[in-house]
C-alpha positions in Angstrom: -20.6 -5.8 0.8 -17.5 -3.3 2.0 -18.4 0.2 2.1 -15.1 1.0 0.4 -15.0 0.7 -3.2 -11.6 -1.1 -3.5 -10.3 -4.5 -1.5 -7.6 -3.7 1.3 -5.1 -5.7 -0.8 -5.7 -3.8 -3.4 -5.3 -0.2 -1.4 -1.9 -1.7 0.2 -0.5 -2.8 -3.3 -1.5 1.0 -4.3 0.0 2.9 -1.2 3.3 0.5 -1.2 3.8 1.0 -5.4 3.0 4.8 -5.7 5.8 4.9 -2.8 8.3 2.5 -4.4 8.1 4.5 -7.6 8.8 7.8 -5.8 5.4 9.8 -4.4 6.0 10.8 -0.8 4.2 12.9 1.9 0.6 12.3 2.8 -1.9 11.3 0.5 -0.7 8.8 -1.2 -3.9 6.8 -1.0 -5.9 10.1 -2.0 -7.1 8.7 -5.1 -8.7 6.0 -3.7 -11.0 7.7 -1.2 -12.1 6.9 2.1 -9.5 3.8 2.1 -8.5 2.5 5.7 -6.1 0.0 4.5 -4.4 2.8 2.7 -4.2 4.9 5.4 -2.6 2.1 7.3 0.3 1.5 5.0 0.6 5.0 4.5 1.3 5.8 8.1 3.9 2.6 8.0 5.3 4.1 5.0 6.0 7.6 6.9 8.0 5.7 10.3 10.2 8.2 11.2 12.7 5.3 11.2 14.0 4.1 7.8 14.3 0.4 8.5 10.9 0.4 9.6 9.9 2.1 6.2 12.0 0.1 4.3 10.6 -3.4 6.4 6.8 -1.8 5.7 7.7 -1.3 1.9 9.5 -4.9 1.4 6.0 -6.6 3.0 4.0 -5.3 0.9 6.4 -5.2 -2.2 6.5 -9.2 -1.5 2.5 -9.3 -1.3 2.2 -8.0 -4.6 4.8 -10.2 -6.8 3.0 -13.3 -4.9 0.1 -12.3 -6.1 1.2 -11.5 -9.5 2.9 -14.8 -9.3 -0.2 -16.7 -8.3 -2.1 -14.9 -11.0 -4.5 -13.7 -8.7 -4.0 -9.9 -8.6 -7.3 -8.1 -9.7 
């Protein structure tokens, strides 16, 4: 069993929503605790280059409406 309470799929699908809907700066995986997943996509989410950002976002935009698609987001 995974010493952190949430799967990474789940903290990536967190990290990438909260920052499509607006929340910037550090912490957007905060609520989610000790997270490493999170922190990941958060770090991609804060390239200093846009199209990098904006490539980081899209991935993980496109992993969550496959998911929802497949019906297998928990």
């Amino acid at each position: 069993m995974s010493a952190e309470p949430f799967s990474p799929e789940f903290q990536r699908a967190f990290v990438a929503m909260r920052y499509f809907l607006g929340a910037r700066g550090e912490g957007l995986g905060a609520p989610l605790g000790d997270a490493s997943a999170a922190d990941v996509t958060e770090r991609r989410l804060a390239h200093p280059d846009r199209e990098r950002r904006a490539e980081a976002l899209a991935a993980e935009v496109g992993r969550v409406v496959r998911a929802l698609e497949a019906g297998s987001f928990r």
